[in-house]
C-alpha positions as CSV (number, residue, x, y, z in Angstrom):
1,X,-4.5,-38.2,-50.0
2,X,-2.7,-40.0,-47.5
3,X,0.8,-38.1,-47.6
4,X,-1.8,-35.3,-46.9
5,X,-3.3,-37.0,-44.0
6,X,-0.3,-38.3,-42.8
7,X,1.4,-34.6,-43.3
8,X,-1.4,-32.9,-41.2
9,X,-1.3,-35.1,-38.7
10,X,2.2,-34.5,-38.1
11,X,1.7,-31.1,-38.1
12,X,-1.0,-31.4,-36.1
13,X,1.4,-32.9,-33.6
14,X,4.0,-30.8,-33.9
15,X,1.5,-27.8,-33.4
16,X,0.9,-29.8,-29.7
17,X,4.0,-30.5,-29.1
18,X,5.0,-27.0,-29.9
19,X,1.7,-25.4,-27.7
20,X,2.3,-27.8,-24.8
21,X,5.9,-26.8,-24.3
22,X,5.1,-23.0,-24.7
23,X,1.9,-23.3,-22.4
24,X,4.5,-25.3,-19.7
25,X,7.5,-22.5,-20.4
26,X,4.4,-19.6,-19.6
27,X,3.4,-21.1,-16.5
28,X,6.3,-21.9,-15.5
29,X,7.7,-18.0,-16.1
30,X,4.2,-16.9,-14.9
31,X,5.1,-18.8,-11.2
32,X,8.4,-17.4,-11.1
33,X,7.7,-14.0,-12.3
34,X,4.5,-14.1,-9.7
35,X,6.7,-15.7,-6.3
36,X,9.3,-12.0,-6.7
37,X,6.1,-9.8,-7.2
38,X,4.4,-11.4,-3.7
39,X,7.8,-11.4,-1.9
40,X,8.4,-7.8,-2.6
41,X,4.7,-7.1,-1.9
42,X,5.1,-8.9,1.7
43,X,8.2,-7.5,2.5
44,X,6.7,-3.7,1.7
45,X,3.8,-4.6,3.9
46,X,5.7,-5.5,6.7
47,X,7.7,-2.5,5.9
48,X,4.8,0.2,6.5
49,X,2.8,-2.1,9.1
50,X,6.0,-1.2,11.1
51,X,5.7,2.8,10.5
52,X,1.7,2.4,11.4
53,X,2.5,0.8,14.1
54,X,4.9,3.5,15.2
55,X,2.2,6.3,14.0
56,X,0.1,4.7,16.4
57,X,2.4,4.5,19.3
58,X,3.0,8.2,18.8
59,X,-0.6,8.9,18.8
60,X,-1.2,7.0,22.0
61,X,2.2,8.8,23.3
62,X,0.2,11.9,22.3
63,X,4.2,12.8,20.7
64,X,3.7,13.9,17.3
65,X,7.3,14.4,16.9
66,X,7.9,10.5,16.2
67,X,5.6,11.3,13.0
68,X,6.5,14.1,11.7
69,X,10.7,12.4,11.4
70,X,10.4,8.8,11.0
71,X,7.0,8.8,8.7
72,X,6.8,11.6,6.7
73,X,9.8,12.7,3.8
74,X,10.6,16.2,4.5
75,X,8.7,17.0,1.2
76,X,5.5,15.5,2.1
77,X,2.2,16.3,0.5
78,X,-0.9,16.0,2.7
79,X,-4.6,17.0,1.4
80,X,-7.3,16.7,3.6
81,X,-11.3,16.5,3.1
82,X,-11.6,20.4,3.0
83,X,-9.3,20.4,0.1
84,X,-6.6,22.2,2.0
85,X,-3.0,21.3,1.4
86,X,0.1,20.8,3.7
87,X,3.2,20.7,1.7
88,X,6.7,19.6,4.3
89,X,6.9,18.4,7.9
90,X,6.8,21.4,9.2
91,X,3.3,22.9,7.5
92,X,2.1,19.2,9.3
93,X,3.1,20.0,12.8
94,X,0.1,22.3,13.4
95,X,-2.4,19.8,12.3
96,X,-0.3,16.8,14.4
97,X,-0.7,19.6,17.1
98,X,-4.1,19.6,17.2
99,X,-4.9,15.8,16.4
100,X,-2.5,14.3,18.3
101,X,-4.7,13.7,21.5
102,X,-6.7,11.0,19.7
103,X,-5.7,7.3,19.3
104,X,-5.9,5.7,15.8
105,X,-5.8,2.2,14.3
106,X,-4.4,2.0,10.9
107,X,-6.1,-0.8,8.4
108,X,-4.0,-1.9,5.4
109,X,-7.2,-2.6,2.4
110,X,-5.6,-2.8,-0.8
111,X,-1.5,-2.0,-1.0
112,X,0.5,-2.2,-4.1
113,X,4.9,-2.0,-4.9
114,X,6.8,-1.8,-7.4
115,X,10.4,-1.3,-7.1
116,X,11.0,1.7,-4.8
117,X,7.3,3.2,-5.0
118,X,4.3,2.1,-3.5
119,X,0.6,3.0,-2.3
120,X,-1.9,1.7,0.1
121,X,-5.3,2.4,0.7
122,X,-5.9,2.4,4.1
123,X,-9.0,2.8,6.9
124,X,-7.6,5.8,9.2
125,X,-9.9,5.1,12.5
126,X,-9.6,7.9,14.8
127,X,-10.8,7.2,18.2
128,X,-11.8,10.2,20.4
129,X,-10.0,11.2,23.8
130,X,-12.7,10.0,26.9
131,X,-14.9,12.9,27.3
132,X,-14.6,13.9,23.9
133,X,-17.9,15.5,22.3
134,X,-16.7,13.9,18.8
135,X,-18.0,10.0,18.2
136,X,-15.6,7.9,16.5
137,X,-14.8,8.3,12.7
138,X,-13.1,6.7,9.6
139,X,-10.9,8.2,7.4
140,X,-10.5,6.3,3.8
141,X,-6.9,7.2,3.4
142,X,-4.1,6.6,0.2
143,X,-0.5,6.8,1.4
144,X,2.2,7.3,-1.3
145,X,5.7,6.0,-0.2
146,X,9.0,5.9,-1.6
147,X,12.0,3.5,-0.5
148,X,14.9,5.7,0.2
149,X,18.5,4.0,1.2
150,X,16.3,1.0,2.1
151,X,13.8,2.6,4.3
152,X,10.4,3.6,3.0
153,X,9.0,7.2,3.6
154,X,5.5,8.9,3.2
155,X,6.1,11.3,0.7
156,X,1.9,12.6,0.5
157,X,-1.6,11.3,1.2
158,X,-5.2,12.1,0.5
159,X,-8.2,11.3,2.8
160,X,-12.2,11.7,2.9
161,X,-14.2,10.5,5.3
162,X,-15.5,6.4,5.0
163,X,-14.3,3.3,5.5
164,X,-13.7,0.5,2.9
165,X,-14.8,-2.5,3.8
166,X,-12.4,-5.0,4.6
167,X,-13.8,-9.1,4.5
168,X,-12.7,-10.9,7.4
């Protein structure tokens, strides 16, 4: 009885022992795996914060042009509310045509990477010319990108109107 005792507490032990270093080895491969993931995921943010930014110079430039060559892949896929699709730059430029008077402000609300593909749901806010006989609106917007040679394109993008709510 006391070999037996003595037995299962080593065992016990060595099932610790054992669970310890395997619970240590997963957090510590849990951090590192973790630290990559949020490093790629800030540097892709930054990435397309930079071609919103320039979407939204080019809006306030009323220049379309900038947006139809440095955001969108020449293949781009672009469905709007009605249901109507816009496949390439150049089936864009008529809608850019008649937008392009507006001013926007493009809110990041939940992006994901992985590799060279990403997504983010954005709010698309669309701010009327003065005199305008449209109010303000929000577009709930999902922009699909690809990394190509190191710079990240739009390649399509789907929108209805809303707005997600962001916390501050």
């Amino acid at each position: 009885m006391r070999v037996f005792s003595v037995t299962r507490i080593r065992a016990g032990t060595a099932r610790t022992v054992v669970t310890s270093v395997l619970a240590l080895l997963f957090v510590a491969f849990t951090n590192a795996a973790s630290s990559a993931p949020a490093t790629e995921l800030d540097a892709f943010k930054a990435a397309i914060r930079a071609k919103y930014d320039m979407k939204q110079q080019a809006f306030a430039d009323h220049d379309a042009t900038p947006i139809l060559t440095r955001f969108y892949s020449e293949d781009v896929v672009s469905t709007d509310p009605e249901g109507n699709t816009h496949i390439g730059r150049e089936a864009l430029r008529p809608v850019y045509d008649e937008v392009i008077a507006n001013n926007v402000r493009i809110e990041s609300y939940k992006t994901f990477v992985k590799g060279d593909a990403g997504w983010d749901w954005v709010n698309f806010h669309v701010i009327p010319p003065a005199g305008a006989d449209t109010a303000p609106f929000t577009f709930k917007m999902l922009f699909l990108w690809e990394r190509i040679d190191g710079e990240w394109w739009s390649h399509g993008e789907m929108f209805v109107l809303g707005e997600f709510k962001i916390p501050n």
